[in-house]
C-alpha positions as CSV (number, residue, x, y, z in Angstrom):
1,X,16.4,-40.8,-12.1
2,X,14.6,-41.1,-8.7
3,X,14.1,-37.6,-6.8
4,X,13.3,-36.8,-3.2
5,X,11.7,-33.7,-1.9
6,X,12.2,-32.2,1.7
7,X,10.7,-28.9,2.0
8,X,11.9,-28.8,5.5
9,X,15.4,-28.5,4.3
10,X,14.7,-26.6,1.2
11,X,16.2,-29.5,-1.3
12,X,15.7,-32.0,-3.8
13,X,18.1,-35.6,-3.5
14,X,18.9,-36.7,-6.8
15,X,19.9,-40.3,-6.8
16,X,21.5,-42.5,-9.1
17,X,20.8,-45.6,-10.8
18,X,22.3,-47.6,-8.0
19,X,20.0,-45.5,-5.2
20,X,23.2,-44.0,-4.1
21,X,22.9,-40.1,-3.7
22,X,24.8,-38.0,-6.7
23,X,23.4,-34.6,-6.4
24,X,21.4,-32.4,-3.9
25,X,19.8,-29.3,-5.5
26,X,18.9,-26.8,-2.7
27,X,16.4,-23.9,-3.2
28,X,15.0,-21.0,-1.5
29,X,15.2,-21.0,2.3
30,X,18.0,-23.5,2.3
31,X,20.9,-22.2,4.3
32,X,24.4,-23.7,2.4
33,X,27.1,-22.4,4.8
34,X,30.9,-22.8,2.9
35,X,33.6,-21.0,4.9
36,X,31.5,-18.9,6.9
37,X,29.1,-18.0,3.8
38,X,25.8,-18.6,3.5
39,X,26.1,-19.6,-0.9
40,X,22.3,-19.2,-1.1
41,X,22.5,-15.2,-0.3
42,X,25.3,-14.6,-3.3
43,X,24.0,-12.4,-6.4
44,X,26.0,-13.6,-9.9
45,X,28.7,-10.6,-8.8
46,X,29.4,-11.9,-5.4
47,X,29.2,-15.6,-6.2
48,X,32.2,-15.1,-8.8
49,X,34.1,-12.8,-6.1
50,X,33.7,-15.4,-3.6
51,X,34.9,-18.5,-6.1
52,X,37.5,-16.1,-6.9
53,X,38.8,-15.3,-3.6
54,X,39.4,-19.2,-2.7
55,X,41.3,-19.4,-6.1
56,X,38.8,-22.0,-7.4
57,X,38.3,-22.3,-10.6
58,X,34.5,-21.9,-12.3
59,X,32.6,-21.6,-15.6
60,X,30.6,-18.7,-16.4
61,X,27.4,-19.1,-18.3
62,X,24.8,-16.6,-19.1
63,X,22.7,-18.0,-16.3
64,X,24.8,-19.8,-13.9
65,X,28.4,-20.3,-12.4
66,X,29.3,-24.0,-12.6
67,X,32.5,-25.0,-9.7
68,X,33.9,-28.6,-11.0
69,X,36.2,-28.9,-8.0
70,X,34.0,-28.0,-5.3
71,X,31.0,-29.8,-7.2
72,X,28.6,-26.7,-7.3
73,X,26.4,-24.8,-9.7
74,X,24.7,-21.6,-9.1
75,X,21.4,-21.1,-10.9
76,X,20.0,-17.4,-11.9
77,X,17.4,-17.7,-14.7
78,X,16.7,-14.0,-14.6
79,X,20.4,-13.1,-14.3
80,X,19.8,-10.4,-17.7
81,X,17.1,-8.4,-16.1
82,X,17.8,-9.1,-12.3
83,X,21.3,-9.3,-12.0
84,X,20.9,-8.5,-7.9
85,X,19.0,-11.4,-6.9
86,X,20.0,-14.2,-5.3
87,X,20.2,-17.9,-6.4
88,X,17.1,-19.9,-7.6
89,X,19.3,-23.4,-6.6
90,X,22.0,-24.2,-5.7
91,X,23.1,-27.9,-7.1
92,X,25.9,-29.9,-5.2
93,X,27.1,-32.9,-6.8
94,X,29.3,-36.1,-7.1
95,X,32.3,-35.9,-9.4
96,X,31.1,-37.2,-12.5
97,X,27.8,-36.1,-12.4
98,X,28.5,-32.9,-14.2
99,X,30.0,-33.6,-17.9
């Protein structure tokens, strides 16, 4: 699918077939504020605590959290051996665009 790059803003615009915008994947030095938090400073731990505490639901894989209803994923590739470190991405998307 077509992809857009703005390293001013730290993301990537995926876009679907149509040209219309279905996902924006933010990575390091994005700010992504959600009730007063910035989601791009969350380790694995305080990223489930945070879901949690708004009573959202969320999937937990071995190197991501995945949020249907607010349309987010969290990405940590080296979740096993650095379970402190922040997000790589951050993916919002369009219902739908997540199976």
């Amino acid at each position: 699918w077509p992809l857009d790059q703005f390293d001013v803003s730290s993301c990537f615009i995926n876009y679907d077939k149509n040209g219309k915008i279905e996902a924006v994947e933010f990575y390091e030095g994005a700010e992504v504020i959600y009730f007063g938090k910035n989601l791009m400073t969350l380790n694995f731990s305080e990223a489930k605590a945070f879901l949690s505490s708004l009573k959202l639901a969320f999937k937990e894989h071995d190197d991501s959290l995945l949020c249907h209803v607010l349309g987010i994923n969290f990405y940590y590739p080296s979740l096993d051996d650095e379970p402190n470190n922040m997000p790589e991405t951050l993916l919002t998307f369009k219902q739908g665009h997540w199976g």
